[in-house]
N, C-alpha and C positions, 0 to 999 in steps of 0.2 A: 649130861654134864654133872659132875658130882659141886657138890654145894660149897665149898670151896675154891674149886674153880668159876663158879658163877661170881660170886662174892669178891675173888681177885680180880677179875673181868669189869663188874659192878665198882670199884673203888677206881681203876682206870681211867672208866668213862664217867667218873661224876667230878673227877678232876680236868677232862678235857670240855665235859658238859656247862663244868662253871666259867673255863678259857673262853667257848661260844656265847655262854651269855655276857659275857662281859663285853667281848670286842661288838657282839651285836647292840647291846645298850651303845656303848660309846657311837655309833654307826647311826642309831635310829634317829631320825629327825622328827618323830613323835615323844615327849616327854611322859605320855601316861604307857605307851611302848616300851621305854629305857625303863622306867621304876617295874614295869612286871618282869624282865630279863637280869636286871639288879637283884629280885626278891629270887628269884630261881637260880642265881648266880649262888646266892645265898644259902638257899636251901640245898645245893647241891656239895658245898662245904660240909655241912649238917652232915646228909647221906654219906659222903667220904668218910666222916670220924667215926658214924653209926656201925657203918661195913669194915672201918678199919678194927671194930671191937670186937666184932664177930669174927674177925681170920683169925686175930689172936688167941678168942677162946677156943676155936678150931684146932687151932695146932698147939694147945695144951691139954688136948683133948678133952675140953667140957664143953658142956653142950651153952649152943650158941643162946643169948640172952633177946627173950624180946625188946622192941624200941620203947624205951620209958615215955611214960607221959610228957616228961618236959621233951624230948628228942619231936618227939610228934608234936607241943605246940608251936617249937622251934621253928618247925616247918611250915609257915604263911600258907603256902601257895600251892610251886610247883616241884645202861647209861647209855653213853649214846654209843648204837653199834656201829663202829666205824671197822673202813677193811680195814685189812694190819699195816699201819706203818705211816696210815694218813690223819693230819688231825682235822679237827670238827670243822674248822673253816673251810678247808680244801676241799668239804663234799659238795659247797656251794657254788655253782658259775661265780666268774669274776664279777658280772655284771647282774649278781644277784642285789632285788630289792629288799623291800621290808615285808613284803608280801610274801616272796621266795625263804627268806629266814623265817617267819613265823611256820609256814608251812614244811616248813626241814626240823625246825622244831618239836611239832606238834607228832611228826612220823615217828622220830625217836623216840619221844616221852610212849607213845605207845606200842615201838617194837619191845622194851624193857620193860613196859607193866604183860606185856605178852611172857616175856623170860621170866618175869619174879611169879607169874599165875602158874607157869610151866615147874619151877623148882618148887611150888607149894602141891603142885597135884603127885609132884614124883617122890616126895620126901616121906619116908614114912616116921622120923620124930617130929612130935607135936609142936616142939619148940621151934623147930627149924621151920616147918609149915606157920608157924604164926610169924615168924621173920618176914617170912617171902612175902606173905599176906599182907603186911606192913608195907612192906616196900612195893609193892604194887599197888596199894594205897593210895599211897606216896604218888608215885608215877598217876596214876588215872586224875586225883586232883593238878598236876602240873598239866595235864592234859586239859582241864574242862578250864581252866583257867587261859591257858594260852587260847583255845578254842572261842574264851569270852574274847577276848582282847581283839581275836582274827574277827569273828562277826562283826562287834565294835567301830572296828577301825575300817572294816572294806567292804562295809555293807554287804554282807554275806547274809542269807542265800543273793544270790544277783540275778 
C-alpha cells in the first residue's frame, strides 16, 4: 500500500476512532474509564489534522513533514481497521460490556501501530519512515495506556 493510501485509510479511521471513544466514554459507568476514552477521543482529532497535513504535502508533491513537537505533546495518551462500510460501534455485540470495549479497543490501537511499523519498513524516504515511526508511536502508547486502564479496572492477569 503506497503511503498515501495508508494515510487516507489512517485519517478515516481516526475520525471514526474518535466516534468509538466518545459514545464509549458517554457508555462507561467508570469515571476514571470515560476520562481515558475522552483523552484518546482527543488525541485521535490530533492524529486526523497531523495525517490530514501529510496527504496534502503528498499531493503537492513535497515530501511529507515529520510530527512537531507540539503535535506529539498534544498527544496525552492514546486507525481502527473496520471492514468497509461498517462503523466502529457495529464491530461490538449489542450487549457488549466495558470489558468487551476496552478489549476492541486495545486490538485496534495495535492492528495500526502493526500498519504504521509496516509503511516505515516499506518506505524508502527518510522522512516518510520517520512519519510512520511517529504514528506508531503514537498507536503503541494508546495501547499501553488503555492496557493500564484494562489491568486496573478488572483485575487482570485473573
Amino acid at each position: 500500500m503506497k503511503p498515501d493510501e495508508v494515510l487516507v485509510d489512517a485519517m478515516k479511521s481516526a475520525l471514526e476512532g474518535r466516534d468509538f471513544y466518545l459514545d464509549a466514554a458517554e457508555k462507561s459507568s467508570d469515571p476514571k474509564t470515560a476520562e481515558v476514552y475522552r483523552t484518546l477521543a482527543d488525541d485521535q482529532l490530533t492524529l486526523y489534522n497531523h495525517i490530514n497535513r501529510q496527504c496534502e504535502a503528498l499531493g503537492k508533491g513535497k515530501c511529507v513533514s515529520p510530527m512537531s513537537e507540539q503535535d506529539i505533546a498534544d498527544i496525552e495518551s492514546v486507525n481502527l481497521v473496520f471492514p468497509a462500510g461498517k462503523e466502529a460501534l457495529e464491530e461490538l455485540p449489542p450487549d457488549a460490556d466495558e470489558e468487551d470495549a476496552l478489549l476492541y479497543a486495545l486490538s485496534v490501537e495495535d492492528k495500526f501501530f502493526r500498519i504504521y511499523k509496516q509503511g516505515a519498513e516499506s518506505s524508502a524516504d527518510a522522512d516518510t519512515q520517520q512519519m510512520f515511526l511517529q504514528l506508531a508511536a503514537v498507536k503503541q502508547r494508546h495501547f499501553e495506556t488503555l492496557m493500564q486502564r484494562y489491568t486496573s479496572r478488572f483485575d487482570y492477569p485473573r
